[in-house]
VOKOLVO-667085 format. One line per 8 residues: number of its first residue (from 1); their letters; for each residue x, z, y of N, C-alpha, C, O. Coordinates in nm, 4 decimals, m for minus. Example, Ala and Ser with C-alpha at 12.3 -4.5 7.8 and 13.67 -1.06 7.14 Angstrom:
<recs>
1) AS) 1.3190 0.7800 m0.5690 1.2300 0.7800 m0.4500 1.3200 0.7800 m0.3300 1.4236 0.8465 m0.3319 | 1.2850 0.7080 m0.2250 1.3670 0.7140 m0.1060 1.2900 0.7870 0.0030 1.3409 0.8039 0.1138
</recs>
This chain:
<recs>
1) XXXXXXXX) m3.8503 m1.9121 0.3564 m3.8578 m2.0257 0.2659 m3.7958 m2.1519 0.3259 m3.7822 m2.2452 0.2468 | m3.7705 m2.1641 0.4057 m3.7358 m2.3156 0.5129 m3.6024 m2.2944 0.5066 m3.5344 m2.3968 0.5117 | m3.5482 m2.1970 0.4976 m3.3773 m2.1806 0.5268 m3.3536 m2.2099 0.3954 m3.2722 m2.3002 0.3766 | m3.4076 m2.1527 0.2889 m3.3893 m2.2056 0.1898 m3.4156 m2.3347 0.1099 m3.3733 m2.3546 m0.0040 | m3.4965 m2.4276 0.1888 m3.5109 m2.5264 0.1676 m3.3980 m2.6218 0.2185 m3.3429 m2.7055 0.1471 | m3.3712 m2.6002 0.3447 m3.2641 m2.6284 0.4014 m3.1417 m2.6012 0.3633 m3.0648 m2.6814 0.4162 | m3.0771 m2.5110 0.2833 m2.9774 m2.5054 0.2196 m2.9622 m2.5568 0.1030 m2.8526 m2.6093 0.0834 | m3.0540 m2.5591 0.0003 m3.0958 m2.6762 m0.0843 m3.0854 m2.8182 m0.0633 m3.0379 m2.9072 m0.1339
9) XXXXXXXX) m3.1382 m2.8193 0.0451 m3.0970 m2.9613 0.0547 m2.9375 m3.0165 0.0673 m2.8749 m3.1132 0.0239 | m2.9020 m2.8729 0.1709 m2.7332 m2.9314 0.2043 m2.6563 m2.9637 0.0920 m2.5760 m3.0558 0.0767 | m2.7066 m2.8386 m0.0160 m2.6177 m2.8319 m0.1239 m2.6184 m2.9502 m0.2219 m2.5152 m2.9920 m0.2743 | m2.7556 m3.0085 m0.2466 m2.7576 m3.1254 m0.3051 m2.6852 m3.2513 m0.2212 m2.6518 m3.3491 m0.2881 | m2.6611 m3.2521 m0.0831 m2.6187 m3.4013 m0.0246 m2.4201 m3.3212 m0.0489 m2.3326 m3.4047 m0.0720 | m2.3886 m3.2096 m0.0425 m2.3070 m3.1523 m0.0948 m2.2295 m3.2177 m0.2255 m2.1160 m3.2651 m0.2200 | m2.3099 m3.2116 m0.3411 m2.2966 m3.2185 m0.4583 m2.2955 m3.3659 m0.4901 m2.2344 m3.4083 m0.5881 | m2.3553 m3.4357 m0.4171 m2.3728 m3.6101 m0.4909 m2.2507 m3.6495 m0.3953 m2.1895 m3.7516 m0.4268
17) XXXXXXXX) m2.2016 m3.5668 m0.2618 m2.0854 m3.5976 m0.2208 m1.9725 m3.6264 m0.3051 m1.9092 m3.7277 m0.3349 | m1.9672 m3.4832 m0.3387 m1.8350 m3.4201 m0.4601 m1.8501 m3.5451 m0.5483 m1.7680 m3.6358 m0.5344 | m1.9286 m3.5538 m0.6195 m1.9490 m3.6431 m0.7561 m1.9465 m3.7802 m0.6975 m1.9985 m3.8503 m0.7843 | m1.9228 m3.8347 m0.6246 m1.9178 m3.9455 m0.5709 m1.7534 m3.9840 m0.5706 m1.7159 m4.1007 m0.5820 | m1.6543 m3.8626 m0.5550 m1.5094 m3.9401 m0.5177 m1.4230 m3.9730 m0.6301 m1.2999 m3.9717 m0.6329 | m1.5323 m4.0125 m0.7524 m1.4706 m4.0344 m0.8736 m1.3700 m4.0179 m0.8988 m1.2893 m4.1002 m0.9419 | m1.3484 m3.8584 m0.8668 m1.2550 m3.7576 m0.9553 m1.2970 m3.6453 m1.0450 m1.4064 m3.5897 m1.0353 | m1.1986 m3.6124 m1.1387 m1.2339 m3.4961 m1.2143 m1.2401 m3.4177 m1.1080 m1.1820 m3.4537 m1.0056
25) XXXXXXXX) m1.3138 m3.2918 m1.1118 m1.3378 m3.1557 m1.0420 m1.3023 m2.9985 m1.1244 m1.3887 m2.9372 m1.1872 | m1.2115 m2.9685 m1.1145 m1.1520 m2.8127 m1.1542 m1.1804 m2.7278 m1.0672 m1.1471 m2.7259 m0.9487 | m1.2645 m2.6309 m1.1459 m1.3275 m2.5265 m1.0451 m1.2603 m2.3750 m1.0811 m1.2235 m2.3538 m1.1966 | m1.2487 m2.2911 m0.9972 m1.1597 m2.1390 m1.0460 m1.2734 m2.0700 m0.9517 m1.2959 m2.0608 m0.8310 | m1.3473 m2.0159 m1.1042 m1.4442 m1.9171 m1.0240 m1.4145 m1.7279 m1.0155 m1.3257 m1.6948 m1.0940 | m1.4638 m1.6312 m0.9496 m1.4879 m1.5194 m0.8647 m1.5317 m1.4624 m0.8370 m1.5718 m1.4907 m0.7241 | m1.5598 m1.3823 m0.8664 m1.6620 m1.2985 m0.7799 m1.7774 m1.3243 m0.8513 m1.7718 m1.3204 m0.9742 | m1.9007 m1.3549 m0.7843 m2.0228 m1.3200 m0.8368 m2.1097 m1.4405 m0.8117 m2.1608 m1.4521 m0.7003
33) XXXXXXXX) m2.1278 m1.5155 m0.8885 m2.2185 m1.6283 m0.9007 m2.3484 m1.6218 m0.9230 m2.3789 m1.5656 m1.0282 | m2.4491 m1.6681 m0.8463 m2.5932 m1.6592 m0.8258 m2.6510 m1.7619 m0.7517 m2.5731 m1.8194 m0.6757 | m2.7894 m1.8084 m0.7533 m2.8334 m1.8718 m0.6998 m2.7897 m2.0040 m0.7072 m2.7711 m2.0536 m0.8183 | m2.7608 m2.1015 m0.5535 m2.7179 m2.2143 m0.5506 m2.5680 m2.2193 m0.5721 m2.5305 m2.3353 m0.5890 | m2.4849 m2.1428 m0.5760 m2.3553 m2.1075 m0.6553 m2.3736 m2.1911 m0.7622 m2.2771 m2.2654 m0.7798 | m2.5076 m2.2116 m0.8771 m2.4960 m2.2051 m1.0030 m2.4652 m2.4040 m1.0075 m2.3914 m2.4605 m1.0882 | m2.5319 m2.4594 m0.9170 m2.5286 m2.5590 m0.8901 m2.3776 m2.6358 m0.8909 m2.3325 m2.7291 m0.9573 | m2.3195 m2.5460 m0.7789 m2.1520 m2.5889 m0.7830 m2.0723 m2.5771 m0.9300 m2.0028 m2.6654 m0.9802
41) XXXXXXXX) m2.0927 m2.4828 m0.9695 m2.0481 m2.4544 m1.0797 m2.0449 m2.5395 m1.2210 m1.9598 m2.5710 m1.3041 | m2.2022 m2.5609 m1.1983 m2.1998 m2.6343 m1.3363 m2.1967 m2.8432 m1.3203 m2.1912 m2.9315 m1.4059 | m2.2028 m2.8458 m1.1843 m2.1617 m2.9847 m1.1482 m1.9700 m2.9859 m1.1717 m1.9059 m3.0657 m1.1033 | m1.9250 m2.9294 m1.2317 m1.7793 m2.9412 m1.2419 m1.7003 m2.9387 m1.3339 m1.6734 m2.8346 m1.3939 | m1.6252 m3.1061 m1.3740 m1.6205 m3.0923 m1.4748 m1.5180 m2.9572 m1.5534 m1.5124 m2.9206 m1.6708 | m1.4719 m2.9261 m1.4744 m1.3770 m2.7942 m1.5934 m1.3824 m2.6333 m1.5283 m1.3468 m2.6154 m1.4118 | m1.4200 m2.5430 m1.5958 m1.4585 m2.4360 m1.5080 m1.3537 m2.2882 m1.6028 m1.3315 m2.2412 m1.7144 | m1.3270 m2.2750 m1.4823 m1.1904 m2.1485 m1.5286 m1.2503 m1.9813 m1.4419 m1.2534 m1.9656 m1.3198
49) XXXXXXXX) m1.2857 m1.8914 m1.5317 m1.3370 m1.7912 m1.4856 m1.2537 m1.6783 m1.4691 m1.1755 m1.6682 m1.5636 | m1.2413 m1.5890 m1.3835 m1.1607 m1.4625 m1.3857 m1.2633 m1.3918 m1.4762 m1.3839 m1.4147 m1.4677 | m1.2002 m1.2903 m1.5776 m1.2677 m1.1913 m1.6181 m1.3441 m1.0842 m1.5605 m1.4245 m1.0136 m1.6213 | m1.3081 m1.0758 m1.4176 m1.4115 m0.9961 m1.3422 m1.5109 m1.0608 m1.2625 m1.5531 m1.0160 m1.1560 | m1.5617 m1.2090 m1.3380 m1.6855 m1.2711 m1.2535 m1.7984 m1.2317 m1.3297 m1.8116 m1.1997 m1.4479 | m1.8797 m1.2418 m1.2304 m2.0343 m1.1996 m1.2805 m2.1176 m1.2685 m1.2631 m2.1301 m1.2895 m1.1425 | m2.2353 m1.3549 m1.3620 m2.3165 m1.4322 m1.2918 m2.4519 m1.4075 m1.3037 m2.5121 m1.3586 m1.3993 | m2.4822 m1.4353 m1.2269 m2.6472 m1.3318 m1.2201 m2.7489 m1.4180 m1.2499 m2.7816 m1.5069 m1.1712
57) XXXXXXXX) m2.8036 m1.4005 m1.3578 m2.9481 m1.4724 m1.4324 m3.0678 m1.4359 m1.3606 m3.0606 m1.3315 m1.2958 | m3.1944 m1.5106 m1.3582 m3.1949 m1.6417 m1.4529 m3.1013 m1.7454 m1.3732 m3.0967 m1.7428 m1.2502 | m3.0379 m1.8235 m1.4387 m2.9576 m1.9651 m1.4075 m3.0494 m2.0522 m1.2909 m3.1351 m2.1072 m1.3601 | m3.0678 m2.0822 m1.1815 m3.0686 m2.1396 m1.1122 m3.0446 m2.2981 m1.1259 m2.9428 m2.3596 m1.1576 | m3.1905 m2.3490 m1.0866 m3.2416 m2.5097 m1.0556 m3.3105 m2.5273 m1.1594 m3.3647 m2.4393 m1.2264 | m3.3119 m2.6699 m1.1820 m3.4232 m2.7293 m1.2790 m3.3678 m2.7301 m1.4250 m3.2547 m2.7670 m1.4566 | m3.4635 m2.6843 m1.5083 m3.4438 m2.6329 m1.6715 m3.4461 m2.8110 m1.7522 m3.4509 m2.8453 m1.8703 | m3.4414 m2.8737 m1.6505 m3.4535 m3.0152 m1.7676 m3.2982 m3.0343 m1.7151 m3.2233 m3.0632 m1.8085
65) XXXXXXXX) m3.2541 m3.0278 m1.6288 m3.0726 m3.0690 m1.5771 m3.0008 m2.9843 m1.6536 m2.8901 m3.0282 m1.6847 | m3.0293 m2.8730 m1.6954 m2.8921 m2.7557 m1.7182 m2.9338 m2.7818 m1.8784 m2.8390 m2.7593 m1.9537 | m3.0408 m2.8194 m1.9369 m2.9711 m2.8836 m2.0755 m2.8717 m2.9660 m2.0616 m2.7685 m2.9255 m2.1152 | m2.8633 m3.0819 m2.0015 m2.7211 m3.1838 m2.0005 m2.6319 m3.1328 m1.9714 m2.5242 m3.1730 m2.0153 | m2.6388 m3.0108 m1.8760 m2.4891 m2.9284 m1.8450 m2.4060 m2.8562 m1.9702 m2.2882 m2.8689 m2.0036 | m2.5110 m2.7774 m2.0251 m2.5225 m2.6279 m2.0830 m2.5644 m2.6326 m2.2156 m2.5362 m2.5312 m2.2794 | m2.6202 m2.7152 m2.2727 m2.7371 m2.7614 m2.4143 m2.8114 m2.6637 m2.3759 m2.7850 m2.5678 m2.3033 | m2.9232 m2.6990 m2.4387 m3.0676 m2.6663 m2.4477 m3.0587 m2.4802 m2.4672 m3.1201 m2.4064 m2.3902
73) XXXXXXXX) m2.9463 m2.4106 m2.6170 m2.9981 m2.2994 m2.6719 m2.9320 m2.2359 m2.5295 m2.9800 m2.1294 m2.4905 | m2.8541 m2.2804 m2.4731 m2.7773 m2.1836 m2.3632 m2.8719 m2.1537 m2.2504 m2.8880 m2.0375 m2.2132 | m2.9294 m2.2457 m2.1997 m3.0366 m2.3162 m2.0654 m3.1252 m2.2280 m2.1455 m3.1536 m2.1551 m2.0505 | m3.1834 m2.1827 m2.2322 m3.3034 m2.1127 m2.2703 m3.2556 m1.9599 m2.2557 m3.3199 m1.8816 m2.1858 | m3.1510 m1.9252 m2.3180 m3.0864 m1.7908 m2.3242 m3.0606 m1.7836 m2.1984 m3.1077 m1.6751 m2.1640 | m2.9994 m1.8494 m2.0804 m2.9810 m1.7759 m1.9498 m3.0999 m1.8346 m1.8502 m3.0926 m1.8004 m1.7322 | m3.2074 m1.9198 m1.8902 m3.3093 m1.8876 m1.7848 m3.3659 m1.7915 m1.8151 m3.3750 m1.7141 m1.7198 | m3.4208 m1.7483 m1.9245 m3.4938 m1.6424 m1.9883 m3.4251 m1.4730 m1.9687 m3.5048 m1.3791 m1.9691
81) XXXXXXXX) m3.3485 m1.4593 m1.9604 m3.2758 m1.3400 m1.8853 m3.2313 m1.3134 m1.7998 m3.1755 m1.4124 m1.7525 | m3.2150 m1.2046 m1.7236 m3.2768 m1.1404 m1.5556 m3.1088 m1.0809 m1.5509 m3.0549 m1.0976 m1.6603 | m3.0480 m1.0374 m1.4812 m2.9493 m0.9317 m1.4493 m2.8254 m1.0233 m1.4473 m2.8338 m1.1452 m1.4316 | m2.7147 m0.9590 m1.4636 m2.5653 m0.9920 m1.4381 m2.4906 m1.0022 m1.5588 m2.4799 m0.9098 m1.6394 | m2.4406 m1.1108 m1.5708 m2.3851 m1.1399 m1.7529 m2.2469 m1.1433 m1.6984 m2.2254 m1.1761 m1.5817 | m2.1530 m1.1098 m1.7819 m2.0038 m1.0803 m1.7568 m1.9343 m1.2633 m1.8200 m2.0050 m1.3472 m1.8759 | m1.8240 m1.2751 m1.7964 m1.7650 m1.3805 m1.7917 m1.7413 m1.4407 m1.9308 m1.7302 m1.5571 m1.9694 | m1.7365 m1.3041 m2.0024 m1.7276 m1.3185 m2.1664 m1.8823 m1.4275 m2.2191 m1.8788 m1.5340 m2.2808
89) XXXXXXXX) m1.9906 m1.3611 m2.1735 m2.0670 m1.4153 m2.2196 m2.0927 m1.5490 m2.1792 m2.1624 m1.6202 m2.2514 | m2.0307 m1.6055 m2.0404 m2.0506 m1.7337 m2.0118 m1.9821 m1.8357 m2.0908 m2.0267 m1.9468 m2.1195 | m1.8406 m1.7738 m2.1310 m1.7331 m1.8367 m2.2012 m1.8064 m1.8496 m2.3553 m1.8107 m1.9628 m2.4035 | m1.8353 m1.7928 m2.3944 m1.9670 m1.8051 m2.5388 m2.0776 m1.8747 m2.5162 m2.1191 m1.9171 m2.6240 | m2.1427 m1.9057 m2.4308 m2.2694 m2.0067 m2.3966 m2.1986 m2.1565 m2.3300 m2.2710 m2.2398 m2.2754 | m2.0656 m2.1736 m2.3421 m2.0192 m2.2594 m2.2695 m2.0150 m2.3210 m2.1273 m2.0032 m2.4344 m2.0807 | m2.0359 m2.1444 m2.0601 m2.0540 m2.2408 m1.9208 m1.9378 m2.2380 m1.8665 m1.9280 m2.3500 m1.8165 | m1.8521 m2.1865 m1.8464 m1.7164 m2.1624 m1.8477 m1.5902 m2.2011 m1.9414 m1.5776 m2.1164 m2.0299
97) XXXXXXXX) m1.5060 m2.2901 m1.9477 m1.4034 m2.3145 m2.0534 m1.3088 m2.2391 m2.0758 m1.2715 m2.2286 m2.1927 | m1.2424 m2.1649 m1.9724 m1.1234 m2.0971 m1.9875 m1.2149 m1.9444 m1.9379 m1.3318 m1.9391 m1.8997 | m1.1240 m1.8384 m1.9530 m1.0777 m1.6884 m1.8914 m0.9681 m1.6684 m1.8667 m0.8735 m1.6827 m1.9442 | m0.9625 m1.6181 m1.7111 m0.8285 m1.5755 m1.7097 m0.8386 m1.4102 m1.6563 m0.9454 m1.3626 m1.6178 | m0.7310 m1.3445 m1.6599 m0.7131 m1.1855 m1.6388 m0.7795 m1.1446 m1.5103 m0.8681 m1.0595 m1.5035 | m0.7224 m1.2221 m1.3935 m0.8213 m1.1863 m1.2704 m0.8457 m1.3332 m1.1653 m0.8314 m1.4476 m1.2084 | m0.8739 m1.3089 m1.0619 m0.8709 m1.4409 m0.9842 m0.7330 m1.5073 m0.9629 m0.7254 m1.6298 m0.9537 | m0.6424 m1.4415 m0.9563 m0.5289 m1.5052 m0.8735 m0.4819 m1.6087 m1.0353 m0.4563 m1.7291 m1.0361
105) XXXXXXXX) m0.4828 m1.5243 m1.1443 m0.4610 m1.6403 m1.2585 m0.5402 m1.7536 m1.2682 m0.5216 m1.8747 m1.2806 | m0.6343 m1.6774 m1.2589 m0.7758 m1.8049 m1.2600 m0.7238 m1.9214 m1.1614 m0.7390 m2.0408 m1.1872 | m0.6644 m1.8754 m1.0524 m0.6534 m1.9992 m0.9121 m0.5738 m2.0585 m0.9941 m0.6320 m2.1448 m1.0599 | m0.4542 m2.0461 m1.0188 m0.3185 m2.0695 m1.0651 m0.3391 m2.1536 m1.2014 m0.2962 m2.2690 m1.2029 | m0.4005 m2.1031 m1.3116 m0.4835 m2.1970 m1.3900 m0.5405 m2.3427 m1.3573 m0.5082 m2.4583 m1.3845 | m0.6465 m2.2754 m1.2817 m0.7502 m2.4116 m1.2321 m0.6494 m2.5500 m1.1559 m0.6781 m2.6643 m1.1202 | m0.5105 m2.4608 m1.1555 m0.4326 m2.5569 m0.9962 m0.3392 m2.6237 m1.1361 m0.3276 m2.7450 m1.1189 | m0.2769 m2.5815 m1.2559 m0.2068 m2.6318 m1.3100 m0.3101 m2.7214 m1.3740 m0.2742 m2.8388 m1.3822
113) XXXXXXXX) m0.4188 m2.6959 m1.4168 m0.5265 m2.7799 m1.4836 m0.5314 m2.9713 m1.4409 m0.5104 m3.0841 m1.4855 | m0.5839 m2.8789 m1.3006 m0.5783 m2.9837 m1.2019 m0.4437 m3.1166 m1.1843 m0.4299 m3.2366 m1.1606 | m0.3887 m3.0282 m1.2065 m0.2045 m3.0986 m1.1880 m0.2139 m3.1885 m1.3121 m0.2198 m3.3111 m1.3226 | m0.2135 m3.1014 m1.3923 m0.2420 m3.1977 m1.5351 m0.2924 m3.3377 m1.5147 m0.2348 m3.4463 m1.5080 | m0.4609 m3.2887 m1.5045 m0.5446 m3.4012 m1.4754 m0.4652 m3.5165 m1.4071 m0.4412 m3.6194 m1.4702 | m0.4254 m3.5000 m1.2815 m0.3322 m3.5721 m1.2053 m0.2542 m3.6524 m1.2144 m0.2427 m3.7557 m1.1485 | m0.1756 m3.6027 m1.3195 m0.0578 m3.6535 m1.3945 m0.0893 m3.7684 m1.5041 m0.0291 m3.8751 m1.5158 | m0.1902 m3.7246 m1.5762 m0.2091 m3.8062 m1.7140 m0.2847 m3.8665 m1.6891 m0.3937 m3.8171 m1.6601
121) XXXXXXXX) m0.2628 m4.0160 m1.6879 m0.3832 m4.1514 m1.7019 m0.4776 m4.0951 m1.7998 m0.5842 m4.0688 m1.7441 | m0.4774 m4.0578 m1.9667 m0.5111 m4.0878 m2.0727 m0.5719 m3.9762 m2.1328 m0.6191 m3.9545 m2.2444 | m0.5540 m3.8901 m1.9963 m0.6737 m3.7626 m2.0335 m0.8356 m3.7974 m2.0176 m0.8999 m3.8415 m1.9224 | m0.8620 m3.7700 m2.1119 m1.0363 m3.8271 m2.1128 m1.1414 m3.7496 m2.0457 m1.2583 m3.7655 m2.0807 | m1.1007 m3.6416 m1.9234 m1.2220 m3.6437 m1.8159 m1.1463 m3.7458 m1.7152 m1.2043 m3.7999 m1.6210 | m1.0307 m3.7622 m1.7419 m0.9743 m3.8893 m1.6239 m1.0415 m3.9834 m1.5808 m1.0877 m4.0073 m1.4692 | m1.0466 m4.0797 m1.7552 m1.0788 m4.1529 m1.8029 m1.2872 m4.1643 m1.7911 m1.3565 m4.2661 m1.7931 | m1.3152 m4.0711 m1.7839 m1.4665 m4.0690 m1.7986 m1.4870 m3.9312 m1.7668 m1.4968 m3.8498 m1.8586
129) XXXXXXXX) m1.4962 m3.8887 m1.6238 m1.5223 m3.7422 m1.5361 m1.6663 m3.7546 m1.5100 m1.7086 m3.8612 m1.4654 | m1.7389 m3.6651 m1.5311 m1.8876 m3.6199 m1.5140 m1.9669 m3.6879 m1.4090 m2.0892 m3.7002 m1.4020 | m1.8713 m3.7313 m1.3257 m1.9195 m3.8574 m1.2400 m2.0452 m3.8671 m1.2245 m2.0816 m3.9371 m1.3190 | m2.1665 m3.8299 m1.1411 m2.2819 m3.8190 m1.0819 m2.3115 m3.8810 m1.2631 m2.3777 m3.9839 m1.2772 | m2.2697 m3.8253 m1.3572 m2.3898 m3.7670 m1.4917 m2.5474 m3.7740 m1.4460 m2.5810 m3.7160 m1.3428 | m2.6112 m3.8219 m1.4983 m2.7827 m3.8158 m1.5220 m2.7821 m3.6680 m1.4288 m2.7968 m3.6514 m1.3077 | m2.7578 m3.5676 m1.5433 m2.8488 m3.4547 m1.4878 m2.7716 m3.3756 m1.3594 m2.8170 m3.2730 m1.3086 | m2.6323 m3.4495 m1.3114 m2.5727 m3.3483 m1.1839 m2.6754 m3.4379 m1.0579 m2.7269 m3.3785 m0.9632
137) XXXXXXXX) m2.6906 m3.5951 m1.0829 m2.7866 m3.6965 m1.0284 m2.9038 m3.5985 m0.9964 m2.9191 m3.5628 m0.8796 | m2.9781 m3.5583 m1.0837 m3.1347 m3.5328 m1.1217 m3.1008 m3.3771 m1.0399 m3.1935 m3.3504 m0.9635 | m3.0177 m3.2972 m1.0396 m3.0043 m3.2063 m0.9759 m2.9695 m3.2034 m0.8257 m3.0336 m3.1457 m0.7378 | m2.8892 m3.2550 m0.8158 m2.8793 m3.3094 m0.6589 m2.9344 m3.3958 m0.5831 m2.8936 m3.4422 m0.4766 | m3.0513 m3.4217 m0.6544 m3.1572 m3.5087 m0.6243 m3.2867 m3.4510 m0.5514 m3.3502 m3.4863 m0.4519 | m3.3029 m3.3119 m0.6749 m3.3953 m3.2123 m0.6755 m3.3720 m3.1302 m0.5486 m3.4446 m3.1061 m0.4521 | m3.2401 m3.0932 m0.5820 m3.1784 m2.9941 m0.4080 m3.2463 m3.1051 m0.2776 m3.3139 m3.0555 m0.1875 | m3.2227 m3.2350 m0.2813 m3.2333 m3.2805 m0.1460 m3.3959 m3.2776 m0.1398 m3.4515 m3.2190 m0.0469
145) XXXXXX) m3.4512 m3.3263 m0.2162 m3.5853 m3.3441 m0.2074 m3.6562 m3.1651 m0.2512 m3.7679 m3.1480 m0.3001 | m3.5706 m3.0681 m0.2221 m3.6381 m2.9232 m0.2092 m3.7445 m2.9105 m0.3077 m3.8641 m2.8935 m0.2840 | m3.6883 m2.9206 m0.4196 m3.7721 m2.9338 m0.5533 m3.6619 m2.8633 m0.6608 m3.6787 m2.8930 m0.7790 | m3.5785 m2.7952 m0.6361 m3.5028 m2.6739 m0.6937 m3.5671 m2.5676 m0.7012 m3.6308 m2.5450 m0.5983 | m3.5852 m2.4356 m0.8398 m3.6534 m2.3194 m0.8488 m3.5676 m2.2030 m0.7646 m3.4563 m2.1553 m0.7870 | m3.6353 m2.1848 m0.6910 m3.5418 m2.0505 m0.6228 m3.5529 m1.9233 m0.6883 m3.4903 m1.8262 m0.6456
</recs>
């Protein structure tokens, strides 16, 4: 329990890091998402999935933050279910914006995304990026003070 408290914590002084360099954040996810994974993930504003990611329920941290992430019917549907949901279904609950064929598109995606962002003043996560949001705050708050559901 202590290691895990301790990694909780990192991940939250982690996370109010990230959200602190008032930039958008493009994430290209992989592999298999679980646990404090879920944290990174949904602190970001644009999330690009390979079709062979898997993320393993229930959703991970506090059920009052991942409404502001996720809305409420999603945060109920993936705390409330146990096992490994395929990428399709994240892309339907909105936790994920894009799919791509495998990781290496996904990278390549997330990197032109990114470029985008870069480029355009007048893109509106530019303009107003998730930026320590209430609930990425209230979550990385929770991680430091070891008050995250494991």
């Amino acid at each position: 329990p202590m290691a895990a408290q301790v990694a909780a914590k990192d991940l939250g002084i982690f996370l109010v890091g990230l959200r602190t360099l008032a930039l958008p954040v493009v994430v290209s996810i992989s592999g298999r998402i679980a646990g404090p994974m879920w944290g990174l993930v949904l602190s970001c504003d644009y999330r690009i999935a390979a079709t062979s990611s898997s993320f393993l329920c229930p959703i991970w941290g506090k059920p009052e933050c991942m409404r502001s992430f996720i809305g409420h019917n999603a945060t109920v549907q993936l705390g409330m279910s146990t096992g490994p949901k395929d990428a399709l279904v994240m892309l339907e609950t909105g936790v994920v914006h894009q799919l791509r064929r495998n990781a290496d598109d996904a990278k390549k995606a997330a990197l032109e995304m990114a470029k985008r962002v870069a480029s355009t003043d007048s893109m509106a996560c530019r303009k107003q990026p998730f930026i320590m949001n209430y609930a990425v705050e209230e979550y990385a708050m929770a991680a430091i003070e070891s008050k995250l559901v494991c």
